[in-house]
C-alpha positions as CSV (number, residue, x, y, z in Angstrom):
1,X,-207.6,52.2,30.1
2,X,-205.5,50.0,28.1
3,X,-208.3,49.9,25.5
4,X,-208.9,54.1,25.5
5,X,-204.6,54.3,24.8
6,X,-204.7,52.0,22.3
7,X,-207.3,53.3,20.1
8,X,-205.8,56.9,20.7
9,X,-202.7,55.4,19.4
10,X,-204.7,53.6,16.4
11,X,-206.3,57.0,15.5
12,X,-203.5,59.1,15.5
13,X,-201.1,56.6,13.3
14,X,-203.9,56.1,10.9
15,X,-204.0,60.1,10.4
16,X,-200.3,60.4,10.3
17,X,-200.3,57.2,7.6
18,X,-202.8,58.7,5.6
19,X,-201.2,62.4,5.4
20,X,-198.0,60.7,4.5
21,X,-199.7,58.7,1.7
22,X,-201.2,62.3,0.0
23,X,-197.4,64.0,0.5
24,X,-195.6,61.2,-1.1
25,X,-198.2,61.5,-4.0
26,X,-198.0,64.3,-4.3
27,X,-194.0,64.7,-4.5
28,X,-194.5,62.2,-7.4
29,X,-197.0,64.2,-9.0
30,X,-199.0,60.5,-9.5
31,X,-201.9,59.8,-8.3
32,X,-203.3,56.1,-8.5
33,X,-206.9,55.9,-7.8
34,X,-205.8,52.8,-5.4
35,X,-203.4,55.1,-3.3
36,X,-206.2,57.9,-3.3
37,X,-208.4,55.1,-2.0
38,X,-206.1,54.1,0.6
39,X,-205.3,57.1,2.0
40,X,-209.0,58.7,2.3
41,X,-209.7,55.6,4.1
42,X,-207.4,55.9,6.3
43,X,-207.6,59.8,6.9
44,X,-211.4,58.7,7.6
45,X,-211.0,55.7,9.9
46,X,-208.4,57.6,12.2
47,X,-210.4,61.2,12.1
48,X,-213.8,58.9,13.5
49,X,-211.4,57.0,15.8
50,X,-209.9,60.3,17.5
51,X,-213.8,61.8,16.9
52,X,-214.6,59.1,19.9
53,X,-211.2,59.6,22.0
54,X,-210.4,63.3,22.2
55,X,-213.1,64.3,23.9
56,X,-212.3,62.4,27.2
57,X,-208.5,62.9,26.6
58,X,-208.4,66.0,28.8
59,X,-210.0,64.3,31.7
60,X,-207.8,61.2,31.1
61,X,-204.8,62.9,31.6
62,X,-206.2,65.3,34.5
63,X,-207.3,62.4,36.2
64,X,-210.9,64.2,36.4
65,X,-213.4,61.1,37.7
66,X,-216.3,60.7,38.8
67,X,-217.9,58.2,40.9
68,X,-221.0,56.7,40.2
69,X,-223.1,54.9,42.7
70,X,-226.3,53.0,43.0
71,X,-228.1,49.6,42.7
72,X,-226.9,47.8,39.4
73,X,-227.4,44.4,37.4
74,X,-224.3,42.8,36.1
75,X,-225.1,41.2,33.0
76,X,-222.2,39.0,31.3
77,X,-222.3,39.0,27.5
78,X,-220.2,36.1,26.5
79,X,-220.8,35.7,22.6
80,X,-217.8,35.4,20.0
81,X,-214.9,35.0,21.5
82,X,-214.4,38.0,23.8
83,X,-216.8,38.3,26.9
84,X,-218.0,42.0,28.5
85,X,-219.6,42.3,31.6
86,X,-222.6,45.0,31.6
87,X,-223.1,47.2,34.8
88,X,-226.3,48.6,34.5
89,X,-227.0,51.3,36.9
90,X,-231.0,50.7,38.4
91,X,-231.1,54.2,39.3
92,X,-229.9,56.6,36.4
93,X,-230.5,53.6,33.5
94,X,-226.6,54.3,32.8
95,X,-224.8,51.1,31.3
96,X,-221.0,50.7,31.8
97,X,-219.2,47.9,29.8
98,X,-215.8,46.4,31.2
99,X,-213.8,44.0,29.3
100,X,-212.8,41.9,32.3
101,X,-215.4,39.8,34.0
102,X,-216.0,39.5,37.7
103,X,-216.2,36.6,39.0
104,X,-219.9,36.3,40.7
105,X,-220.9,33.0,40.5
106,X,-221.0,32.4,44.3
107,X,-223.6,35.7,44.8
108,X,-225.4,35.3,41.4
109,X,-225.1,37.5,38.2
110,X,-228.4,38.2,37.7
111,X,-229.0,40.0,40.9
112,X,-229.0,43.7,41.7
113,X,-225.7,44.3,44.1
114,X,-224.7,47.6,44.8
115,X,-221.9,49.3,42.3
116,X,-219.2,52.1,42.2
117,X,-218.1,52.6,39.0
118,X,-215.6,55.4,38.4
119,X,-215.8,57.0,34.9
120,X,-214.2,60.0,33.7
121,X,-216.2,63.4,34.3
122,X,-217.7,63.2,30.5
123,X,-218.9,59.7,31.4
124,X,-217.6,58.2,28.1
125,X,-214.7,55.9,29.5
126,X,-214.6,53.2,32.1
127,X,-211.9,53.5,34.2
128,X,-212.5,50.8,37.5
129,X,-215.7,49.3,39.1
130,X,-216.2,48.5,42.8
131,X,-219.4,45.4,43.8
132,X,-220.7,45.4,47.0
133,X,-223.5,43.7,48.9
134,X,-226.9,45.3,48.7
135,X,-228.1,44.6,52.0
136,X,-224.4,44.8,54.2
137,X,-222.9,46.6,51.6
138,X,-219.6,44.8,52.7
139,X,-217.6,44.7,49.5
140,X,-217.3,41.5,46.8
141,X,-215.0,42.4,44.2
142,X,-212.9,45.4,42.8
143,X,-211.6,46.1,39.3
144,X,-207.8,46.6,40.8
């Protein structure tokens, strides 16, 4: 969630930055091609930023989730210098991505458990993940 917030936040100062770079040109009545630059930019990078984050802002807010549930493969994708950990859901071919890694190396990463994941209603934002056994279905490891 901290993610989602954050680029929200990103998105919307970028806009505001941008708008305030065209007024202040335009009280000036100059107009430097490097300012103009600047500013689009901006206006451009914060309009595709809140493009991605409005959408699921309604369901943030309303707390509308859903839960979805099913076989899955955890995949950890450890290159550079962040790591992501891949829930891939066997049944609906859905992939979630979650920045925080679970830890699985007792069980195994590479084999299928059985996953919650709650998402918001849209689908497009990660909000917690539960692992359980596939066979007992007694629970490994929560996102909270």
């Amino acid at each position: 969630m901290f993610v989602y917030y954050l680029m929200l936040f990103i998105g919307t100062l970028l806009v505001i930055i941008a708008l305030f770079g065209f007024i202040g040109m335009f009280r000036e009545k100059a107009y430097p091609l490097l300012k103009i630059g600047k500013s689009i930019l901006s206006l451009i990078m914060g309009v595709l930023i809140l493009a991605v984050t409005i959408p699921s802002l309604k369901y943030v807010v309303m707390k509308e989730y859903n839960i979805v549930s099913g076989e899955c493969v955890i995949e950890i994708d450890s290159a550079g210098r962040s790591s992501l950990a891949d829930f891939k859901m066997l049944n609906s071919e859905e992939i979630f991505i979650f920045s925080d890694i679970p830890d699985l190396d007792a069980y195994g990463r590479s084999v299928p458990y059985y996953c919650e994941v709650t998402v918001t209603k849209d689908h497009m934002v990660e909000i917690g993940y539960k692992i359980y056994d596939v066979k007992t279905r007694k629970l490994i490891l929560t996102s909270e």
